[in-house]
MMTF fields as JSON, N, C-alpha, C and O atoms, coordinates in Angstrom:
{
  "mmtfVersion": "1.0.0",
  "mmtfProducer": "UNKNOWN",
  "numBonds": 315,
  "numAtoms": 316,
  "numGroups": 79,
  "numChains": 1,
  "numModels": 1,
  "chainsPerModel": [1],
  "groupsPerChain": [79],
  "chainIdList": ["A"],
  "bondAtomList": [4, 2, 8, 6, 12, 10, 16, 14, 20, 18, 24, 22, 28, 26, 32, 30, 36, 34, 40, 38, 44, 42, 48, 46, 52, 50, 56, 54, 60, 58, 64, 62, 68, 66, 72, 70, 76, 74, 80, 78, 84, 82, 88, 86, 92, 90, 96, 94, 100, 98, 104, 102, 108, 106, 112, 110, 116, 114, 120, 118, 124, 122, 128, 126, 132, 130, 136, 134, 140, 138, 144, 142, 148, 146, 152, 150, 156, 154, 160, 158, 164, 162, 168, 166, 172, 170, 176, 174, 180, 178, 184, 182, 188, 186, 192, 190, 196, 194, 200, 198, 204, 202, 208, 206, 212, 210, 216, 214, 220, 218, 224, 222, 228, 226, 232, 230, 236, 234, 240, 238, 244, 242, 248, 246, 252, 250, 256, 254, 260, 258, 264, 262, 268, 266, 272, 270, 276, 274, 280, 278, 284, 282, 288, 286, 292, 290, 296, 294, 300, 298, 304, 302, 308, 306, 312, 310],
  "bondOrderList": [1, 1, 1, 1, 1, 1, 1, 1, 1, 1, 1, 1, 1, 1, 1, 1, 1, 1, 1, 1, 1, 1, 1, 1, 1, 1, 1, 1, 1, 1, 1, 1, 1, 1, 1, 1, 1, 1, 1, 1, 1, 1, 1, 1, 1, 1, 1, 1, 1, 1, 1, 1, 1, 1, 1, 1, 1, 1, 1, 1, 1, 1, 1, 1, 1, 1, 1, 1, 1, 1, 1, 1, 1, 1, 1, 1, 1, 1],
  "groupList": [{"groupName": "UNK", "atomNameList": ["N", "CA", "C", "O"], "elementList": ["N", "C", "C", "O"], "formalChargeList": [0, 0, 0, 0], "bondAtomList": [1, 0, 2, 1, 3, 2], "bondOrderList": [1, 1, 2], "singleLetterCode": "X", "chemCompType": "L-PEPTIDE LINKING"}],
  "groupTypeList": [0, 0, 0, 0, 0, 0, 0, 0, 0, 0, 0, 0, 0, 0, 0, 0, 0, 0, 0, 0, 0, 0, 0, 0, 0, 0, 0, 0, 0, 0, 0, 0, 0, 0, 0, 0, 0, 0, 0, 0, 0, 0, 0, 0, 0, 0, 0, 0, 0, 0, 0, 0, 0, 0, 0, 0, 0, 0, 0, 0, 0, 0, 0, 0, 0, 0, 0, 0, 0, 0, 0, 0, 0, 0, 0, 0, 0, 0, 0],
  "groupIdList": [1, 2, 3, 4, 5, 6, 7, 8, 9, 10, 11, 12, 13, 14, 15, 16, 17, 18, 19, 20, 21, 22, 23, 24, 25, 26, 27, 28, 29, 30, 31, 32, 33, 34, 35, 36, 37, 38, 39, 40, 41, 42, 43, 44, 45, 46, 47, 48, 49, 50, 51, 52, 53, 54, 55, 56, 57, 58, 59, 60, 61, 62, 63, 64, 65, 66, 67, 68, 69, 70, 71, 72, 73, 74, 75, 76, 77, 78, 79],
  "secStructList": [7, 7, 7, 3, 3, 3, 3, 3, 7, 7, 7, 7, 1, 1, 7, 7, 1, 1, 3, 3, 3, 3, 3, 6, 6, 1, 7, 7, 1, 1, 7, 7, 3, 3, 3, 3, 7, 7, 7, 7, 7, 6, 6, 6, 1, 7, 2, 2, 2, 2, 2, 2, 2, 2, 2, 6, 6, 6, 7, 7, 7, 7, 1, 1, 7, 7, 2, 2, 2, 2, 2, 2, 2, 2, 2, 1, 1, 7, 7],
  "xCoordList": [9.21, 8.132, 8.013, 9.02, 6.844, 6.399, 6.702, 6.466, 7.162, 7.074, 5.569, 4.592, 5.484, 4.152, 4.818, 6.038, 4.023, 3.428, 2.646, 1.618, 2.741, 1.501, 0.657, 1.248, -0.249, -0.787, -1.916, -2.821, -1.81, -2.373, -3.904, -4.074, -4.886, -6.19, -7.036, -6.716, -8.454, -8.977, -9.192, -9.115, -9.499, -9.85, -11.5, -12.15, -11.906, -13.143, -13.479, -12.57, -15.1, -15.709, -14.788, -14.448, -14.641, -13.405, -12.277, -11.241, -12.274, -10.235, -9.791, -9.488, -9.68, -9.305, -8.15, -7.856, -7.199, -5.673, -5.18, -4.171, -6.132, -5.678, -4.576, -3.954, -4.566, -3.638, -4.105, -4.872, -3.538, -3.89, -2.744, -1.893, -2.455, -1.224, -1.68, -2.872, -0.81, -0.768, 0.328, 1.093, 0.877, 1.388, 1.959, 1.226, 3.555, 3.849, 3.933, 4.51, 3.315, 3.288, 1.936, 1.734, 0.877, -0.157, -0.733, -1.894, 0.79, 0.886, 0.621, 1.442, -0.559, -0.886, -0.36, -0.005, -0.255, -0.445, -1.514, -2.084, -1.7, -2.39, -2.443, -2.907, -1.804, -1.351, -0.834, 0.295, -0.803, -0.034, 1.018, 0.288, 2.291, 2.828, 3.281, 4.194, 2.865, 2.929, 3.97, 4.288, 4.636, 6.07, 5.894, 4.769, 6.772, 6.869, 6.516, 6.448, 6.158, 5.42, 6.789, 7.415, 7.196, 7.932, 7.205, 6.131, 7.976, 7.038, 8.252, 9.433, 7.809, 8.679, 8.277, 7.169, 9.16, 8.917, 8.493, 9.115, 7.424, 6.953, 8.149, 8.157, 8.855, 10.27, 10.413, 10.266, 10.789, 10.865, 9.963, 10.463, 8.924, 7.748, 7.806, 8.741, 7.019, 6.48, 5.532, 4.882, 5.358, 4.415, 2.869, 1.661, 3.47, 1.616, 1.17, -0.007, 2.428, 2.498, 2.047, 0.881, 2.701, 1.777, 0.415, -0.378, 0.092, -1.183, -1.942, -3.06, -1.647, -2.191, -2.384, -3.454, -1.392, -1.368, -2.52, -3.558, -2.225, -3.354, -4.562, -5.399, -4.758, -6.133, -7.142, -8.234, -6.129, -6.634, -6.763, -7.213, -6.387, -6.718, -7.891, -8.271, -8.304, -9.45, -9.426, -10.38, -8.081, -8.183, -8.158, -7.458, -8.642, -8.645, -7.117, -6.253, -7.011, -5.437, -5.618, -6.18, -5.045, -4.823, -4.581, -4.018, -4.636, -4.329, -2.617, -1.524, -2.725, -1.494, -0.222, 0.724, -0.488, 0.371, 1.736, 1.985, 2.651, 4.128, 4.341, 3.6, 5.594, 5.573, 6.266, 6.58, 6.645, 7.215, 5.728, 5.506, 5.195, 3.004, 2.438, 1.76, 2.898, 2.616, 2.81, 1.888, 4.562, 5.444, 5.242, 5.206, 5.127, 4.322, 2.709, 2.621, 1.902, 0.663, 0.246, -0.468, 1.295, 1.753, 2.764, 2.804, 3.225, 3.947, 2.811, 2.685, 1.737, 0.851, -0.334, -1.106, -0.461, -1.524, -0.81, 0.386, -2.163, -1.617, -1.467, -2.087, -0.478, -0.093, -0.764, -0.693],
  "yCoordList": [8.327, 7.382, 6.589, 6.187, 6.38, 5.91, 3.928, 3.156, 3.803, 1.841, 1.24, 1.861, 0.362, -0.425, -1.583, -1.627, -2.839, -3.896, -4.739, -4.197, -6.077, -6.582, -7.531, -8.509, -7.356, -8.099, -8.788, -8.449, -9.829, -11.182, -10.485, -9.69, -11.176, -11.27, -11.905, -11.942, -12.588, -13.617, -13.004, -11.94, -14.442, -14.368, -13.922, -14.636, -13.175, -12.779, -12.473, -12.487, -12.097, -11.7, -10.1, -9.368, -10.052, -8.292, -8.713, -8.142, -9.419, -9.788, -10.72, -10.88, -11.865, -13.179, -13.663, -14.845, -12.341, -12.233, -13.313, -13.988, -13.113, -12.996, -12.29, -12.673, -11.151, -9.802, -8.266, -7.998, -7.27, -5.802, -5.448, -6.186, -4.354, -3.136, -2.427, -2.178, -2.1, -0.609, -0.087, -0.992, 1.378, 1.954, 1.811, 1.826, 1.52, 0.72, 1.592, 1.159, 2.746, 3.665, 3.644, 4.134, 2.918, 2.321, 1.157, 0.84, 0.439, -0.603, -0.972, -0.707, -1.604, -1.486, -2.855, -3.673, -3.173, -4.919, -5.954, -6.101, -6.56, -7.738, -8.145, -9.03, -7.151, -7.414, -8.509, -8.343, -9.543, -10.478, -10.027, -10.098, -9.693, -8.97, -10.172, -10.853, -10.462, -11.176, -11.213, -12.214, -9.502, -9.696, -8.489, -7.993, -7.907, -6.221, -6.074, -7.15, -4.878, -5.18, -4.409, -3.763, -4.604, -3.63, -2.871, -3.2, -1.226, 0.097, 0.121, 0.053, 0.223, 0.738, 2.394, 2.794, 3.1, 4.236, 4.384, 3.757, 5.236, 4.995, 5.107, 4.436, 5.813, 5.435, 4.049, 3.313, 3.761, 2.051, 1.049, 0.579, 0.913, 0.559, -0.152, -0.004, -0.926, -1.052, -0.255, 0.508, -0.373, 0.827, -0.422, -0.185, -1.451, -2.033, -1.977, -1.965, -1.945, -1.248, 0.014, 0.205, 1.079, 2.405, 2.262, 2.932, 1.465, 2.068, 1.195, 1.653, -0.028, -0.63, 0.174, 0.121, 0.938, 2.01, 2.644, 2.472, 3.804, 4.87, 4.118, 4.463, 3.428, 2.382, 2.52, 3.086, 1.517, 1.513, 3.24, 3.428, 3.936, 5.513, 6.245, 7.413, 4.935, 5.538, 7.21, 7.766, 7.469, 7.372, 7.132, 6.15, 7.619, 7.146, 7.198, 7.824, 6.257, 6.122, 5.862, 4.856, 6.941, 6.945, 5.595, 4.984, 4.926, 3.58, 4.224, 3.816, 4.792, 4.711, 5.868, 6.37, 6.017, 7.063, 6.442, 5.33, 7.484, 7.114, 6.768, 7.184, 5.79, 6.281, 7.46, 7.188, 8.267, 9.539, 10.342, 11.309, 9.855, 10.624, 10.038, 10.656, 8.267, 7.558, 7.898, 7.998, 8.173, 8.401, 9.859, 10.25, 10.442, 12.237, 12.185, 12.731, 11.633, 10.913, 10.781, 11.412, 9.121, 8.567, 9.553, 9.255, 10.302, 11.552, 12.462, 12.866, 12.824, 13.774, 13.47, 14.333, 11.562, 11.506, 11.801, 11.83, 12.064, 12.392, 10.987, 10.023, 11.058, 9.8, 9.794, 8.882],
  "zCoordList": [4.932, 4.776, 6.079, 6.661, 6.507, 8.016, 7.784, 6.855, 8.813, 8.651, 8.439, 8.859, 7.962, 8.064, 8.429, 8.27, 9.046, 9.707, 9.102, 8.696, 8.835, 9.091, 10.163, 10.621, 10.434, 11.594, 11.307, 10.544, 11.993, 11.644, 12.305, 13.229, 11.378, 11.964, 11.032, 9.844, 11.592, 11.168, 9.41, 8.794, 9.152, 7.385, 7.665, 8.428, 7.267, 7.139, 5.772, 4.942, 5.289, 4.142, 4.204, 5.134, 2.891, 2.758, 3.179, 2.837, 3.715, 4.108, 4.631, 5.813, 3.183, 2.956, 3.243, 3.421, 3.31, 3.322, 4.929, 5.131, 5.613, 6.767, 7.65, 8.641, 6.942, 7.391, 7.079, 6.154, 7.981, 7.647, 7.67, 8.166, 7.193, 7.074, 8.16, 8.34, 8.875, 9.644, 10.223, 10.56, 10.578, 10.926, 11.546, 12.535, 12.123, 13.199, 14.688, 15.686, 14.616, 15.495, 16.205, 17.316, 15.311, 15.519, 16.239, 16.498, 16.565, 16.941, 18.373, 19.25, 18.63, 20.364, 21.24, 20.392, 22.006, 22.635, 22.895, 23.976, 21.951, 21.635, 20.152, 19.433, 20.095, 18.205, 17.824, 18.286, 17.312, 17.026, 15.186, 14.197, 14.946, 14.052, 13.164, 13.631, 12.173, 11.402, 10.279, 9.636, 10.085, 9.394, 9.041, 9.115, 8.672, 7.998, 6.847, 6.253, 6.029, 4.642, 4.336, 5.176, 2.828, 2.321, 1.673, 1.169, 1.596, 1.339, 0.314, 0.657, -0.949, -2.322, -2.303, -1.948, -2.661, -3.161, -4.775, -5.632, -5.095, -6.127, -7.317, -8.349, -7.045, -8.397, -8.509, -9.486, -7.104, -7.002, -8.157, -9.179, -7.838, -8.609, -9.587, -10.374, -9.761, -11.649, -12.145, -11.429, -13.533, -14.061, -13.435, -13.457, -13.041, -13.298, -11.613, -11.251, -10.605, -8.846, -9.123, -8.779, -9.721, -9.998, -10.142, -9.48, -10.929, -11.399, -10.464, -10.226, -9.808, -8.849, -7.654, -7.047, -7.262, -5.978, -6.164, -5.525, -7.55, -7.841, -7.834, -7.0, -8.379, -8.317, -7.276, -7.222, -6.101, -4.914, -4.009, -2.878, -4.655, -3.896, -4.85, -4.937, -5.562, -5.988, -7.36, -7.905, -7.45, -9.221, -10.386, -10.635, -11.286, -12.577, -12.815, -12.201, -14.016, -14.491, -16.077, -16.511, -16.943, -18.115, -18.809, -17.9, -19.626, -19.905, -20.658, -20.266, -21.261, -21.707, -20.94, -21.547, -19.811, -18.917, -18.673, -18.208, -19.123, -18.75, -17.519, -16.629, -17.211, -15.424, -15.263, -14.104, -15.393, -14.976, -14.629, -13.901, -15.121, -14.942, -13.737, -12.917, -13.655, -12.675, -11.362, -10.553, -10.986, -10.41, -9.582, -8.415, -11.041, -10.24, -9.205, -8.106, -9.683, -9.295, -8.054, -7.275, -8.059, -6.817, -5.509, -4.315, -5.922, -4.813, -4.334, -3.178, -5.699, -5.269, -4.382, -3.964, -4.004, -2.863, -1.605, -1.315, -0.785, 1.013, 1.303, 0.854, 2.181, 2.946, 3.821, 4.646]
}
């Protein structure tokens, strides 16, 4: 599993956070690095991080799916 980053950048409309994730291989100079994200492995997880992951990759998620369904799921997107 690749490191992620987060790096500071303005609060804007879409990203209030005032931070992005990225790749730390991605990482250029003028970046200002705002702290490391931790990357759970989907075993790691909660069943409600599962389905939050799958979510955000834009599939559907069974309402009543085991995590062992979750877990398989979450391995089967491309990184």
């Amino acid at each position: 599993m690749s490191e992620t980053l987060k790096i500071k950048c303005p609060v804007v409309e879409g990203n209030d956070l005032g931070f992005y994730v990225i790749e730390a291989k991605d990482l250029v100079d003028g970046m200002k690095l705002f702290g490391e994200v931790e990357v759970k492995s989907p075993e790691d997880m909660t069943v409600a991080e599962l389905k939050a992951t799958l979510a955000e990759a834009g599939m559907d998620v069974p309402e009543h799916a085991k995590k062992a369904d979750l877990i398989a799921l979450c391995l089967s997107l491309p990184e």
